[in-house]
DODRENMI-77624 format. One record per residue (C-alpha): residue in three letters; y, z, x. Coordinates in steps of 0.02 Angstrom, whole numbers, padded with zeros to 5 digits, always signed. Layout:
// DODRENMI-77624
AlaYZX;...
// end
This chain:
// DODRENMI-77624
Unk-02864+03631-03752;Unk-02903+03530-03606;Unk-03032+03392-03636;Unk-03165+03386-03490;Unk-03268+03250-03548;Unk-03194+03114-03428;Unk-03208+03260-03268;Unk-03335+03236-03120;Unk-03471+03384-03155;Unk-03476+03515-03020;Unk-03636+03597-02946;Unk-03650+03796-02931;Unk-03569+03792-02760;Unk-03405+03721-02840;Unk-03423+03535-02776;Unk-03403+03380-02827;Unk-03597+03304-02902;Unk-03655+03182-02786;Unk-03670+03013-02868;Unk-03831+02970-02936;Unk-03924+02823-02871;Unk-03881+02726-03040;Unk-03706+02766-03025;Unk-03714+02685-02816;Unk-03798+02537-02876;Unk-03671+02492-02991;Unk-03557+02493-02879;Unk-03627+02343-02761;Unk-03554+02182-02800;Unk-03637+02073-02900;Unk-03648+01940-02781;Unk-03756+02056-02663;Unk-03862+02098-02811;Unk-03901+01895-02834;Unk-03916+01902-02649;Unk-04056+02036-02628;Unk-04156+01961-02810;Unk-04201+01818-02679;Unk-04386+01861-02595;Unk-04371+01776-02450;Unk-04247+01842-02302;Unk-04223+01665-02252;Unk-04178+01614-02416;Unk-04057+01758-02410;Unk-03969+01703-02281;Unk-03948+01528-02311;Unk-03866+01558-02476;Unk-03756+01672-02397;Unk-03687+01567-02264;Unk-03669+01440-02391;Unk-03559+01530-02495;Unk-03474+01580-02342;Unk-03435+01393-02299;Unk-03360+01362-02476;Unk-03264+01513-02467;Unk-03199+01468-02286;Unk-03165+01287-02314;Unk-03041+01315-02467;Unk-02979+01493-02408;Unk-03062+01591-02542;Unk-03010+01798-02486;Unk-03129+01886-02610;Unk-03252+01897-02742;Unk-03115+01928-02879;Unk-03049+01755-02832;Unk-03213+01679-02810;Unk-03244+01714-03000;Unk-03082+01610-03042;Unk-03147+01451-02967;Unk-03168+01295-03062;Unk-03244+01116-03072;Unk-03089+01061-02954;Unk-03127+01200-02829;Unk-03299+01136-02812;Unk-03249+00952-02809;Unk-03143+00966-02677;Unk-03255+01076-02576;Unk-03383+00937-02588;Unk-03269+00804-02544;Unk-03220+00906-02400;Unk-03405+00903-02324;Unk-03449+00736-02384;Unk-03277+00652-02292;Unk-03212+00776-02160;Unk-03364+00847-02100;Unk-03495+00718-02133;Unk-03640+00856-02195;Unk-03789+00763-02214;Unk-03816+00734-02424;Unk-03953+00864-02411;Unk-03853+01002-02334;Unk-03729+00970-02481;Unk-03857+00970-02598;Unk-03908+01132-02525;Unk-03752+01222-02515;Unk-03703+01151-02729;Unk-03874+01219-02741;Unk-03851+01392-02667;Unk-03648+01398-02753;Unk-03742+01335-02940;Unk-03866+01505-02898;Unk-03738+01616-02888;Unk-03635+01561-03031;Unk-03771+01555-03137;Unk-03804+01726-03116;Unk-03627+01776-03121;Unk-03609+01700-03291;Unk-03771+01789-03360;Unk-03713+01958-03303;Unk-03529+01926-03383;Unk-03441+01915-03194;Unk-03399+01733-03228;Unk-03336+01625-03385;Unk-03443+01485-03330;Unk-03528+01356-03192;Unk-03408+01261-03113;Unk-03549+01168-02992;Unk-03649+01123-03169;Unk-03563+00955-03199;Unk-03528+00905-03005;Unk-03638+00774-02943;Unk-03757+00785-02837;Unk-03785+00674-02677;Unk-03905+00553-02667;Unk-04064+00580-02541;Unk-04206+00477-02502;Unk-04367+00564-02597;Unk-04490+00422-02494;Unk-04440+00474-02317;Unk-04348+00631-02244;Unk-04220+00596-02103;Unk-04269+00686-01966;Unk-04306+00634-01805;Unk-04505+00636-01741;Unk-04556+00596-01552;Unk-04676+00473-01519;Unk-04830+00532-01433;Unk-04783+00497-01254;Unk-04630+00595-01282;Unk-04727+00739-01358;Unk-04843+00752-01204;Unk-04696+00756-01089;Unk-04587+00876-01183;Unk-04758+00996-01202;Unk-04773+00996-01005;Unk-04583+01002-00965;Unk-04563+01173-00958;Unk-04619+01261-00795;Unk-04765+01365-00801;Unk-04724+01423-00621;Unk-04593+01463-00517;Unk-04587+01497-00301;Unk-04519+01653-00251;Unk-04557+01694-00031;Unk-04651+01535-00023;Unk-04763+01597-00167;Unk-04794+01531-00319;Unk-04789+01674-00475;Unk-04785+01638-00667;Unk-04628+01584-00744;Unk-04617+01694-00889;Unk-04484+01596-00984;Unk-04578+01423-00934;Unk-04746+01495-01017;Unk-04664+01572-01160;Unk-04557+01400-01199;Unk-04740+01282-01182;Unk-04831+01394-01294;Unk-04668+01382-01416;Unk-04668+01204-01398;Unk-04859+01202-01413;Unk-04843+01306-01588;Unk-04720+01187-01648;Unk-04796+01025-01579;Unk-04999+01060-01600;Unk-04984+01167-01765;Unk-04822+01110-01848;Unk-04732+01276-01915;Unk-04565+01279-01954;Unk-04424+01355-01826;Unk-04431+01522-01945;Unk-04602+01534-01963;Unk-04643+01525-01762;Unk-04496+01668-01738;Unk-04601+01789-01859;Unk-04754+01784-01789;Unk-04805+01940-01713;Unk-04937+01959-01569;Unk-05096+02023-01698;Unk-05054+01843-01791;Unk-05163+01781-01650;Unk-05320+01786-01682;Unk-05533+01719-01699;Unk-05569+01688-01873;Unk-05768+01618-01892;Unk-05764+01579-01697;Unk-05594+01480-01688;Unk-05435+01542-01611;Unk-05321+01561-01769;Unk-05121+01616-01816;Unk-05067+01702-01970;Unk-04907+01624-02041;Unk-04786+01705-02136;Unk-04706+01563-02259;Unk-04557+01547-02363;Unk-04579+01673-02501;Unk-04662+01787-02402;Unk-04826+01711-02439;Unk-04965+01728-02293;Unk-05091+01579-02229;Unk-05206+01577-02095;Unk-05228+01419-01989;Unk-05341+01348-01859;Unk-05241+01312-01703;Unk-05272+01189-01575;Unk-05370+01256-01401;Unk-05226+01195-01283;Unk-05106+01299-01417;Unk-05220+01462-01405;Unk-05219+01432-01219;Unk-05065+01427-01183;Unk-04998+01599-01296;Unk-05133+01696-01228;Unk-05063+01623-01044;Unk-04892+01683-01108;Unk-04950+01848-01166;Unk-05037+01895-01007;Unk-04893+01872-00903;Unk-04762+01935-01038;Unk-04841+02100-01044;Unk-04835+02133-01207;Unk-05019+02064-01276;Unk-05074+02235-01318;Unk-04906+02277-01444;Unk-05023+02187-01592;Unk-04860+02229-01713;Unk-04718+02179-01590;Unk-04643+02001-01617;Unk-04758+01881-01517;Unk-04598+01770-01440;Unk-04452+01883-01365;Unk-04287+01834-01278;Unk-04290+01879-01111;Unk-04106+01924-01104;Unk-04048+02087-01189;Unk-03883+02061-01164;Unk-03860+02253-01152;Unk-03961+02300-01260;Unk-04119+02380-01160;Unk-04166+02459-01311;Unk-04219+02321-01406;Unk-04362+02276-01308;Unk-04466+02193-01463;Unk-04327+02103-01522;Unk-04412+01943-01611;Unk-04319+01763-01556;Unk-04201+01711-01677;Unk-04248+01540-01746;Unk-04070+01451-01699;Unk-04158+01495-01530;Unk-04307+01397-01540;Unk-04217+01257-01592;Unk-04123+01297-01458;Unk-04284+01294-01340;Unk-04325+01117-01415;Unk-04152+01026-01385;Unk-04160+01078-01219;Unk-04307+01004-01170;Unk-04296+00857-01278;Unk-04133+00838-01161;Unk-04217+00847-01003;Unk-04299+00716-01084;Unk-04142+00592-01103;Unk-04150+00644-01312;Unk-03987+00708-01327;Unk-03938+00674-01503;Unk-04040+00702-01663;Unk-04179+00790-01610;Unk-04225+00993-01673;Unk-04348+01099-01700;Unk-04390+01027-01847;Unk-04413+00855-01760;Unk-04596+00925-01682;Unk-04662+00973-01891;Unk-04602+00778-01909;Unk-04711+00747-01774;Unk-04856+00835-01814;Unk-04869+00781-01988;Unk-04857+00605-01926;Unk-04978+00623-01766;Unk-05090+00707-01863;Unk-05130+00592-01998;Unk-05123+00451-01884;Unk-05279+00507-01787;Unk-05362+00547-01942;Unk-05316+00687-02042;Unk-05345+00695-02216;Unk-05170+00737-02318;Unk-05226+00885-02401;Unk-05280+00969-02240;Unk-05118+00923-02151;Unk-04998+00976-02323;Unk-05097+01126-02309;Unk-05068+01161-02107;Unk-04892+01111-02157;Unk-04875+01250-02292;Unk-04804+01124-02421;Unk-04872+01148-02614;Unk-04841+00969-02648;Unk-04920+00835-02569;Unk-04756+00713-02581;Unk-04660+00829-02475;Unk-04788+00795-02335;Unk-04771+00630-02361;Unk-04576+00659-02328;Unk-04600+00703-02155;Unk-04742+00531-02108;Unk-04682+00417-02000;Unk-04821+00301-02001;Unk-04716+00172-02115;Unk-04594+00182-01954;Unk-04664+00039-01826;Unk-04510-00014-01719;Unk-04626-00112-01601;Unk-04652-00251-01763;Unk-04456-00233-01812;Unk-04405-00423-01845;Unk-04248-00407-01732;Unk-04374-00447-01569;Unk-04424-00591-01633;Unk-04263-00671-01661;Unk-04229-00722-01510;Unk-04129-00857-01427;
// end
């Protein structure tokens, strides 16, 4: 007698049962599983590209041979970054983060034997001030009015789309300091009067939602952008849009991509004569800083800044910074 047990069930019609939904999932990879578990799409694709980069740099083909890594592996990877390509300590202490993630995972779910990152040390990074890069007021003003908000066409001057849309991005980033991400996702209904003052809905990491009083000039300046966009009235449409489809006419409310902010800010800030250092996240540096210099209290700007712990505010203050008192002028001869 033939035993059937182990045979794929048939329906009525004679075929083959289609896989139940159980039976597809456990067929994803695990590392997609520990992938999608993350709630924030940002997050998501951070840790991906950073497994990607350890994979890359040591030549890694597939999962099966990811899950054979150890402590050595991960050494040399971090060697690799520290002394070939000169990551800054917290992009390496990102990407051990992101590798540790996975493997911890792996390991609970019986894919892996153990951690290899667990025991690798991690880089040192100043917890008193961040690294990046803030203009100093004068630089802000220019690099707010550098893009053109008008163009000549026939000896007539007409709105320049791109101009308006890149001041009101700079204005976003500049006047209400959100991060690259967080100015990509707004839509056009994120705009809006809350108690009598122009305000923006802000998606944050996590997915979490604020709502934040915006400076008059910033208000200004997106509803300037919107009018001459065309697209104020889409109130579920991305609010900022590339103006080049490259092909792809159908994708009219295509949202920027935040490499293209940053983008948007480096070009500017090189118009400027800032050619190295500065990035998006150079005007939230600014921000923070400007804005507790005229007066802000710390809570109000941690909260603007979407931070749940005051010392990360602090991170980003530059206030401590005073090149114009830096002992090297005075030693002169």
């Amino acid at each position: 007698m033939t035993d059937t047990s182990a045979l794929p069930a048939l329906s009525p019609a004679g075929q083959t049962k289609p896989p139940t939904v159980i039976e597809r999932l456990a067929d994803i990879p695990e590392e997609e599983i520990w992938l999608a578990k993350q709630k924030s799409a940002r997050t998501r694709r951070a840790y991906r590209l950073d497994v990607r980069h350890f994979m890359a740099t040591l030549g890694i083909a597939g999962t099966d041979e990811l899950r054979q890594v150890d402590h050595r592996a991960v050494i040399a990877w971090e060697r690799a970054m520290r002394e070939t390509q000169r990551a800054a300590p917290s992009t390496i202490r990102r990407r051990l983060s992101a590798l540790s993630s996975l493997f911890k995972h792996l390991v609970r779910h019986g894919h892996a034997a153990k951690n290899p990152v667990r025991e690798i040390e991690r880089p040192a990074i100043n917890r008193d001030e961040g690294s990046t890069l803030a203009f100093s007021k004068a630089q802000a003003r220019q690099l707010l009015d550098a893009p053109p908000a008008e163009k000549s066409t026939n000896d007539e001057a007409v709105p320049h789309i791109e101009g308006l849309r890149d001041r009101a991005i700079l204005s976003v980033g500049l006047q209400v300091g959100l991060r690259r991400a967080e100015i990509a996702a707004l839509t056009v209904g994120d705009l809006h009067q809350n108690r009598g003052y122009d305000s923006l809905r802000v998606t944050r990491k996590g997915g979490r939602r604020d709502a934040l009083a915006i400076n008059p000039q910033t208000a200004a300046r997106l509803r300037a952008y919107l009018e001459h966009a065309g697209h104020g009235g889409d109130i579920d449409g991305p609010l900022f849009r590339p103006l080049r489809h490259n092909g792809k006419a159908t994708l009219r409310r295509r949202a920027m991509d935040p490499d293209a902010i940053d983008r948007v800010v480096r070009k500017y800030a090189a118009s400027l004569g800032l050619t190295r250092g500065y990035s998006a996240h150079s005007m939230r540096a600014t921000f923070i800083t400007t804005a507790l210099e005229n007066g802000a209290q710390l809570e109000d700007v941690q909260k603007a800044a979407g931070h749940r712990d005051p010392s990360t505010t602090k991170l980003y203050d530059r206030r401590g910074y005073n090149p114009e008192k830096a002992a090297s002028f005075f030693a002169t001869y």
